[in-house]
N, C-alpha and C positions, 0 to 999 in steps of 0.2 A: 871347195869342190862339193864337199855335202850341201850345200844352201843351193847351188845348180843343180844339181840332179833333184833335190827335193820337191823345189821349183819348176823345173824345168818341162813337167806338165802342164803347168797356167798359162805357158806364153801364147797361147790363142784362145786365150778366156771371152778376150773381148769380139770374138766372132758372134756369140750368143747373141750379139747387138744388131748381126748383119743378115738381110733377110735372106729368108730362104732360096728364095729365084735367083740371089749372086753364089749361094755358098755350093746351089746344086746345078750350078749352067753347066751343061754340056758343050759350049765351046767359048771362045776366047771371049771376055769381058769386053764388053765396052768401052771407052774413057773415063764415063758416070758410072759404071759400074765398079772400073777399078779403084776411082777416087773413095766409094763409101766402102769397098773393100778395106781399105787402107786404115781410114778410122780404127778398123777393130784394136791397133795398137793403143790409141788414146782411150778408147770406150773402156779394154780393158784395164788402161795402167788405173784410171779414173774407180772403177770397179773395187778394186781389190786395195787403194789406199788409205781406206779407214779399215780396212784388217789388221793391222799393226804388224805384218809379216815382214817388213823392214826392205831394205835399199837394192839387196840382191834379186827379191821377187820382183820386185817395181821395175827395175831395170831391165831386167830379160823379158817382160813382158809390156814395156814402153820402148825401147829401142833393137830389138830384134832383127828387126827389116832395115837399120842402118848399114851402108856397105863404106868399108876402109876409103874406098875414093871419094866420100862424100853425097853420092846420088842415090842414098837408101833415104827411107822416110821413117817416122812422120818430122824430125828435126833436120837433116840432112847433114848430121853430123859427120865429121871425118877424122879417120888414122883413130890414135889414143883420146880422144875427145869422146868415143863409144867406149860404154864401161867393158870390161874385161869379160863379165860373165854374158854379157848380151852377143858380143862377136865370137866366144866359146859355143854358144845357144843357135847362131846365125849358122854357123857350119854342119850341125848336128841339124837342126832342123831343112837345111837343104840337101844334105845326103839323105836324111829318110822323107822329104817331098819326090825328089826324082827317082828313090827305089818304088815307092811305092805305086801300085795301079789309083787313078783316080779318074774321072766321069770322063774330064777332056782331056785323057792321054794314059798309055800304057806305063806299066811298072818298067825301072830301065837295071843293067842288071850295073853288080857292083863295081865293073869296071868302068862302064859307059858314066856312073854317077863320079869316080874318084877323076875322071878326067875332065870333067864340068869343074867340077871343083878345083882340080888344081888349076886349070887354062882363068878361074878367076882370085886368083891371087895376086895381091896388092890393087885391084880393082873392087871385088864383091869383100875379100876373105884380109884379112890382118897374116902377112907375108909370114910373120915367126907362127901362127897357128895353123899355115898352111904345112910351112918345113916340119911339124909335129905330124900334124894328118901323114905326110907322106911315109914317116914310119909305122904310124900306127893304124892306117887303114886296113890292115886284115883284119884287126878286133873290130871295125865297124861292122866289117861284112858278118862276122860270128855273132855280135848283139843282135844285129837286123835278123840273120837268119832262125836265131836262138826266139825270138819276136816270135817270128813268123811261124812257126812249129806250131 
């Protein structure tokens, strides 16, 4: 759990790869635009593997955007085939995308986000880390709000 959260910063390192006109469009991406969005997983795991930071940073920051049902990228890997700490990292980083305000689209509030989430479990989200989130989503909304202060 400390190696996640330590990490758990990097896992859009490899955005720095991705030019500015995708990172800062004000509305929906293109197809080309969402494919070299996509890269930034490989650009970063590529990035940061001669750091010597080891399997748990690599991980969260190469399979991130993989979902439980197999249709995340850039492998398309499915269920326990995504490491542990990647699909821990996949949840945390979709609850603070959809709280937060961003260019094409408002901040949404912690309820509207905990129900994205949960309606994607066993499709986006690994089923037993969802039945966790469901207890433990008030300390998400307390971290985020504690953030945002």
């Amino acid at each position: 759990m400390r190696d996640i959260e330590r990490f758990a910063s990097l896992h859009d390192v490899g955005k720095i790869a991705v030019p500015e006109r995708i990172l800062r469009k004000e509305g929906p991406l293109t197809a080309e635009e969402f494919s070299e969005m996509k890269l930034h997983t490989l650009k970063g795991w590529r990035i940061i593997q001669g750091l010597g930071l080891g399997t748990i940073a690599e991980n969260i920051i190469h399979y991130h955007h993989e979902k439980w049902d197999g249709s995340g990228y850039p492998e398309g890997l499915k269920g326990e085939q995504i490491p542990i700490e990647a699909r821990i990292l996949a949840l945390a980083d979709v609850y603070d995308a959809l709280r937060q305000k961003r260019v094409y689209k408002p901040g949404f509030s912690h309820e509207h986000a905990c129900g994205v989430i949960l309606e994607g479990a066993g499709k986006h989200f690994d089923p037993q880390l969802i039945a966790l989130f469901r207890q433990l989503h008030p300390k998400f909304r307390d971290i985020y709000d504690a953030r945002a202060d």
